[in-house]
Each structure stands twice: as structure tokens, then as C-alpha cells.
C-alpha positions, 0 to 999 in steps of 0.5 A: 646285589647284596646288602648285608653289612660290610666289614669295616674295621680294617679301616677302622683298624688303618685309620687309628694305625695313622692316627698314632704314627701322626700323634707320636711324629713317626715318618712312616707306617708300616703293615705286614702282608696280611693287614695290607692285604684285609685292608685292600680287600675291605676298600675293594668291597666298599668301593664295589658296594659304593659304585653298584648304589651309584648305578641303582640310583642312577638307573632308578632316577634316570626318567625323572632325572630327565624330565627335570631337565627339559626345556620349554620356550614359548616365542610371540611376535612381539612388537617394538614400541 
């Protein structure tokens, strides 16, 4: 899997689009084709990177995850008093 860095801006970019609508009381925002289609592509990859570091950690933890979760019981014949 790699790890180079992603590119982020287009979100960036979305966010700050949204920001402004908010600030001057616009009802929508509206993209053309190619923004649209960089900011999907960016999400994808980010959601992609997102979901493979969840795998690694789990696949890397999962033994000790495990071990963590056993349960000892010990039980004597107690008596009544």
C-alpha cells in the first residue's frame, strides 16, 4: 500500500466553496463537471487510504487484541456461614 502523501486541496477547495455560500445565505452551491469529478476522485482516495490503515492496525493488533479480551474465572467451594 502506498504512503505518499494525498492531495487534499480539492476538499480544501469544497469546503471553503461551502463556507462562503454559508456566509452570504446562498441556498446552493453548484460545481462544474471537473470540480465535481477531482473532488470525488480525492474523497475516493482518501476514503481508500482511510479504509486500508483500519485493515493494517487491525491485522497488526488483532493478537493482542485478543489477549486482552480473555477471561479468567476461578471458583472454590465456598462455604455458608
Amino acid at each position: 500500500m502506498s504512503t505518499e502523501p494525498l492531495n487534499t486541496i480539492p476538499i480544501q477547495q469544497f469546503i471553503n466553496i461551502v463556507k462562503s455560500a454559508d456566509a452570504g445565505r446562498q441556498k446552493e452551491v453548484r460545481l462544474d463537471i471537473n470540480t465535481a469529478r477531482t473532488l470525488a476522485l480525492t474523497l475516493g482516495a482518501v476514503m481508500s487510504r482511510l479504509e486500508g490503515d483500519l485493515e493494517k492496525f487491525v491485522v497488526q493488533n488483532i493478537e493482542k487484541l485478543q489477549d486482552e479480551q480473555t477471561i479468567t474465572i476461578a471458583m472454590d467451594s465456598g462455604e455458608w456461614k
